[in-house]
C-alpha positions in Angstrom: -40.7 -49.0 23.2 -39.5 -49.3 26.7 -35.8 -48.9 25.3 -36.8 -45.1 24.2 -38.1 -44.0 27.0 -35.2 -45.3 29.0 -32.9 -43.4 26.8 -34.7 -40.1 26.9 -34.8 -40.3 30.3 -31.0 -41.5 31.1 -31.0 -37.9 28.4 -32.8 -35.8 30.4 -30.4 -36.4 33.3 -27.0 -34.4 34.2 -24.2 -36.1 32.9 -22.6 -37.5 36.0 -26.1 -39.4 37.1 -25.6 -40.4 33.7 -22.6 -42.3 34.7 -24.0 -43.7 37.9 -27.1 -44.9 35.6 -23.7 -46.8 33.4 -22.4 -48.0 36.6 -25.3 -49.3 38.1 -26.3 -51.6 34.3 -22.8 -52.7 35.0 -23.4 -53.8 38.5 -26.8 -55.9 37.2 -24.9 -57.3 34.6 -22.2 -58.6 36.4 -24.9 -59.8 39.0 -26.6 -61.5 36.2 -23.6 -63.6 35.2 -22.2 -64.5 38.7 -23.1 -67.8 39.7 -24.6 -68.5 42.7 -22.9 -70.5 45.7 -25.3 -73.7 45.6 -24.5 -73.6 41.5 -20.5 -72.7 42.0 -20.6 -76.3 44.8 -23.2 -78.1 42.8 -20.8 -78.0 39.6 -17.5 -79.4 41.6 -18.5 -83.1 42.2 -15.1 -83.3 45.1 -17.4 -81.0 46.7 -21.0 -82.2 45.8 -20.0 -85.2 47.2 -18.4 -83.6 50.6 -21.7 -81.8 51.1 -23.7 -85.5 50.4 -22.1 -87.6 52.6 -21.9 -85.0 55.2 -25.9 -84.5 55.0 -25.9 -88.4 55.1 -23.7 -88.7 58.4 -25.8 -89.8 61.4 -26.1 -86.5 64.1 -24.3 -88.8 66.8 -21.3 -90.0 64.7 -20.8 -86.0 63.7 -18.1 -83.8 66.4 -19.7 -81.1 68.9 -16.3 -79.6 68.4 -15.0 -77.5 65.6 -11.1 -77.8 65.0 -10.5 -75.1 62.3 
C-alpha cells in the first residue's frame, strides 16, 4: 500500500527531514483548501458583477488613464 512505503521511507530518514517531510504535507494541505482568486471573486456577486459589466463596457467608453 502506497501509505507503507511512504511511512518506511519518511522512517528511514533523520529526524529533522522528518520534520521538513511534516511541513511540506502541511504546505499541500493548506494549498489544497485555499481557494483560488477566480473562485474567491466568482463567489462575491458585488464583485462578479463589477468584473461583468466591466468586460461588457465598450473599449472607447473605458479611461486610457488610471487614477488609483
Amino acid at each position: 500500500m502506497l501509505s507503507d512505503k511512504i511511512r518506511l521511507e519518511i522512517d528511514s530518514l533523520p529526524l529533522i527531514y522528518q520534520e521538513e517531510v511534516f511541513n511540506f504535507i502541511l504546505f499541500l494541505k493548506d494549498k489544497v483548501n485555499k481557494k483560488t482568486d477566480t473562485e474567491y471573486l466568482t463567489e462575491n456577486s458585488k464583485i462578479k458583477q463589477t468584473i461583468i459589466d466591466g468586460l461588457n463596457t465598450p473599449l472607447a467608453e473605458c479611461s486610457k488613464d488610471i487614477n488609483w
